[in-house]
C-alpha positions as a Markdown table, in Angstrom:
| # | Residue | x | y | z |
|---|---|---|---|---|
| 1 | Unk | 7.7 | 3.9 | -2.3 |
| 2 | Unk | 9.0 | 2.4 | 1.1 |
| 3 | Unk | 12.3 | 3.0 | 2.1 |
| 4 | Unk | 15.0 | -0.3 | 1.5 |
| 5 | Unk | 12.3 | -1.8 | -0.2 |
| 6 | Unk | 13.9 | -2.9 | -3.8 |
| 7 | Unk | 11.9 | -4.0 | -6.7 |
| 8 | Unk | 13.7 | -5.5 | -9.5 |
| 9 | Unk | 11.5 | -6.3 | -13.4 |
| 10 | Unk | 12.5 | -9.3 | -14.5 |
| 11 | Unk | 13.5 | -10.1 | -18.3 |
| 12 | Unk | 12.4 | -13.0 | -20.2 |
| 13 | Unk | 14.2 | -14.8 | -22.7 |
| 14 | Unk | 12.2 | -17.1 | -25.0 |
| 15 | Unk | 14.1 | -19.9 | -26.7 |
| 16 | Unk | 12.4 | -22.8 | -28.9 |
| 17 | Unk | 12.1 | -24.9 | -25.3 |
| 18 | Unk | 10.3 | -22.4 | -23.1 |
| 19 | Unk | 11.1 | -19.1 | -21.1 |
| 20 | Unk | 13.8 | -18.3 | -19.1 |
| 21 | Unk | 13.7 | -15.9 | -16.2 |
| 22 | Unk | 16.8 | -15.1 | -14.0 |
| 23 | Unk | 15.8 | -14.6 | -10.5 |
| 24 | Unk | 18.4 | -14.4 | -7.5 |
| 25 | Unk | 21.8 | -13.9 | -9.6 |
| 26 | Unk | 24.6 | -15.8 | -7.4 |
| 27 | Unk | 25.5 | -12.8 | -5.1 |
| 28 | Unk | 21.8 | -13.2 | -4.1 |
| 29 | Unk | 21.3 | -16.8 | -3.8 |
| 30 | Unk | 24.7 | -16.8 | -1.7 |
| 31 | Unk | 23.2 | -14.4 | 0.6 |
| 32 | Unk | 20.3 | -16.3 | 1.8 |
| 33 | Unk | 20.1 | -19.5 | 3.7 |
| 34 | Unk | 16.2 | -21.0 | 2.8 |
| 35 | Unk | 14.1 | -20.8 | 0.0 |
| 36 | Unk | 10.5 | -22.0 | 0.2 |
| 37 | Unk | 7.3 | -21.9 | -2.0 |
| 38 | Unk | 3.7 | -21.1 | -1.3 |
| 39 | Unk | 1.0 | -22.1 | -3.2 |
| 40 | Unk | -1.9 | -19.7 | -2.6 |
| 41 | Unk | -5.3 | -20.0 | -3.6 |
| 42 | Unk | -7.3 | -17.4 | -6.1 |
| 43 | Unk | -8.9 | -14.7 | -3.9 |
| 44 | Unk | -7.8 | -15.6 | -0.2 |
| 45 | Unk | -5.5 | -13.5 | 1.5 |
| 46 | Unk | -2.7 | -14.0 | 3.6 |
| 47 | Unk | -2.3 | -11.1 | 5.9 |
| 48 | Unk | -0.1 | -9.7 | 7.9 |
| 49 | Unk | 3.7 | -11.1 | 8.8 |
| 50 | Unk | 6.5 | -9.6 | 9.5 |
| 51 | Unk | 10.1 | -10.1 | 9.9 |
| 52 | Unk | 12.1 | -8.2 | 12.6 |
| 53 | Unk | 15.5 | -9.5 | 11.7 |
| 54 | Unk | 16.8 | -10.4 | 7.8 |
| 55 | Unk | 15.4 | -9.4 | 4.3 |
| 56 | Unk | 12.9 | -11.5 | 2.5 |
| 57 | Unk | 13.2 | -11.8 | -1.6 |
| 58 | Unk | 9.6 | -12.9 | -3.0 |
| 59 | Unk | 9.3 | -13.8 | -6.7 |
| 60 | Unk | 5.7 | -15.3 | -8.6 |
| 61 | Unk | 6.9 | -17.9 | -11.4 |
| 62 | Unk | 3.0 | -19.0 | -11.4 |
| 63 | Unk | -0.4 | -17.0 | -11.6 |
| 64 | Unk | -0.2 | -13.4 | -10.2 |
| 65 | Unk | -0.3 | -12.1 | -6.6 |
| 66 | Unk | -1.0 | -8.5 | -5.3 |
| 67 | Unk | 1.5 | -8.1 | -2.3 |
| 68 | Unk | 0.9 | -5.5 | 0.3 |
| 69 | Unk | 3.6 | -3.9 | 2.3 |
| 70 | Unk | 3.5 | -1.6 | 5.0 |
| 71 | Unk | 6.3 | 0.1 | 6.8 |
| 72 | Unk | 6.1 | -0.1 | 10.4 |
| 73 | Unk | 10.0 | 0.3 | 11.5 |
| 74 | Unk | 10.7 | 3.2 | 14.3 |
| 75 | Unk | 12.4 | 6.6 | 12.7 |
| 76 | Unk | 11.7 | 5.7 | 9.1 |
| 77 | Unk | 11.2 | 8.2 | 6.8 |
| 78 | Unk | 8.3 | 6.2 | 4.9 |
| 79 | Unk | 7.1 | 5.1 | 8.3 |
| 80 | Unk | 3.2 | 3.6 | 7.9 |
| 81 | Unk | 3.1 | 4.2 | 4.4 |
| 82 | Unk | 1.3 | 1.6 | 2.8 |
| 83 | Unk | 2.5 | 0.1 | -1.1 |
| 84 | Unk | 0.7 | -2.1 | -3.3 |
| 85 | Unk | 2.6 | -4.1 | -6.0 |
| 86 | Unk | 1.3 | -6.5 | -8.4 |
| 87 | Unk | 4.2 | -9.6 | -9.9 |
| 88 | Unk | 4.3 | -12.9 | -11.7 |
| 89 | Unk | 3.8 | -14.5 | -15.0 |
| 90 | Unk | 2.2 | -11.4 | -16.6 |
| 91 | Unk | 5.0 | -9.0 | -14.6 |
| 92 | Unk | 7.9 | -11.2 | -13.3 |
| 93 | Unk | 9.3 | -9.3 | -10.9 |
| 94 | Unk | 11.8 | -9.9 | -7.7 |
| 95 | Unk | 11.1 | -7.6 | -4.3 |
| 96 | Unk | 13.1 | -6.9 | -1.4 |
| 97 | Unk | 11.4 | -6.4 | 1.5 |
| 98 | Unk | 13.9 | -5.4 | 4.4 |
| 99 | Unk | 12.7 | -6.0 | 8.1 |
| 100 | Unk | 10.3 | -4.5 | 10.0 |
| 101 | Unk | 8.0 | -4.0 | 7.3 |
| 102 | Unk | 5.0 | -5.6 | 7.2 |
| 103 | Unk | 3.4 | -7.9 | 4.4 |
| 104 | Unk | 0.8 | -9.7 | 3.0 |
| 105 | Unk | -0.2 | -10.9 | -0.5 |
| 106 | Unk | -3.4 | -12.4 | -2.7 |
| 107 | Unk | -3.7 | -14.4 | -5.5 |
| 108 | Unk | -5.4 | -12.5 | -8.1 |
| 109 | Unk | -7.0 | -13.7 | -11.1 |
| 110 | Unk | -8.6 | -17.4 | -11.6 |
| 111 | Unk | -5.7 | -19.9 | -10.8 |
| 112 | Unk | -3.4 | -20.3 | -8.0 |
| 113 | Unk | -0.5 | -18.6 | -7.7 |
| 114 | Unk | 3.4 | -19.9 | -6.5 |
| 115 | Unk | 5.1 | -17.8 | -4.6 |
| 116 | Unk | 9.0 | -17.9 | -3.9 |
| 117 | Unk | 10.3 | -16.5 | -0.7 |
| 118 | Unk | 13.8 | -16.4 | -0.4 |
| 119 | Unk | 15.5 | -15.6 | 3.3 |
| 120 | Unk | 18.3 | -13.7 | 4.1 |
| 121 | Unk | 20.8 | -15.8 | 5.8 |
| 122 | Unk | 20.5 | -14.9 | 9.9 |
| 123 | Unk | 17.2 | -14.1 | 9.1 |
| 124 | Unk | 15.0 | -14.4 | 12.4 |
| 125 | Unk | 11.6 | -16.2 | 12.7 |
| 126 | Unk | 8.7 | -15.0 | 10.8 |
| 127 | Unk | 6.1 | -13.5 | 13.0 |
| 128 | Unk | 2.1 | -13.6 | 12.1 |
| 129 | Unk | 0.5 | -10.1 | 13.0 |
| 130 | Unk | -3.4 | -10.2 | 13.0 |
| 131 | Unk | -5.4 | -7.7 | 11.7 |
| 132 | Unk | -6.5 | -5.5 | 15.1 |
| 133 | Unk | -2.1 | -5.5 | 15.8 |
| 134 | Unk | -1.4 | -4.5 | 12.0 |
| 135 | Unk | -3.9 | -1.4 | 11.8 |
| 136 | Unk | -3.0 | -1.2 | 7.8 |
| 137 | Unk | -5.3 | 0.9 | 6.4 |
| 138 | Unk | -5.8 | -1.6 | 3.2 |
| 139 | Unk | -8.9 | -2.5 | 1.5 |
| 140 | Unk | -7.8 | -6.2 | -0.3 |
| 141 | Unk | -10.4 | -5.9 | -3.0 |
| 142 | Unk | -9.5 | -5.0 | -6.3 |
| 143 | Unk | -10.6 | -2.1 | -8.1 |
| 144 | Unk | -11.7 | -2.7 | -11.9 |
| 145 | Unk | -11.3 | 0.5 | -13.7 |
C-alpha cells in the first residue's frame, strides 16, 4: 500500500427509488475547489498524470475502472511502489491520492465507465507524463484467473 494514499469502501443503501451512495461527506466536499467527470471508454487507457501540488479524490458511480498508482515522491517510504485497485458499481469505492504520485486508470469490462475526480482546493495543474518519463513497471492487461 502507498503511503497517504487512502481508500475508503463505500455503503449502499437501497430504498424502493434506487441506491444511494454517500461519497465526499461535507468536510470533503468543503475541501476541494472542482469536481469534474470522465467518461472513459471500455479497454483504453489513460496513462500516466500526475499532480505535484493538492490531493485528488476519484470515485466510479458508472461501469468499473482499474486505476494504477505509482509513488514517485522523493524520501518516501513506499517510494516506486506500484498499487493496483479496482472501484465502481460492483465495488463503490472513494481514493485519495495525495501528490506526487502517479496515476492512470482503464475501463474494464464491456461499457464505459464515469469517473469522478474531485480536487483539492490549491490544487496545482495536472501534469501528463508519457510512458518513457513514467518508467512504471505495469502491464495494463488483465489477468483472468
Amino acid at each position: 500500500m502507498i503511503a497517504g494514499v487512502e481508500i475508503k469502501e463505500l455503503a449502499a443503501a437501497l430504498d424502493a427509488a434506487g441506491v444511494w451512495i454517500e461519497i465526499w461527506g461535507e468536510d470533503a466536499a468543503a475541501a476541494h475547489s472542482s469536481l469534474t467527470a470522465r467518461r472513459l471508454f471500455p479497454g483504453v487507457v489513460e496513462a500516466w498524470t500526475l499532480r505535484e501540488i493538492g490531493a485528488e479524490r476519484v470515485f466510479c458511480p458508472q461501469g468499473m475502472i482499474k486505476l494504477v498508482l505509482c509513488d514517485r515522491r522523493e524520501g518516501s517510504p513506499t517510494r516506486d511502489e506500484v498499487m493496483e485497485l479496482f472501484l465502481g458499481e460492483y465495488r463503490p469505492r472513494e481514493v485519495v491520492i495525495p501528490p506526487g504520485v502517479l496515476r492512470g486508470w482503464k475501463a474494464v469490462g464491456s461499457r464505459e465507465a464515469l469517473v469522478c475526480l474531485a480536487l483539492e482546493a490549491g490544487a496545482g495543474k495536472i501534469r501528463k507524463v508519457s510512458q518513457e518519463e513514467a518508467r512504471v513497471p505495469y502491464d495494463w492487461d488483465i489477468v483472468m484467473q
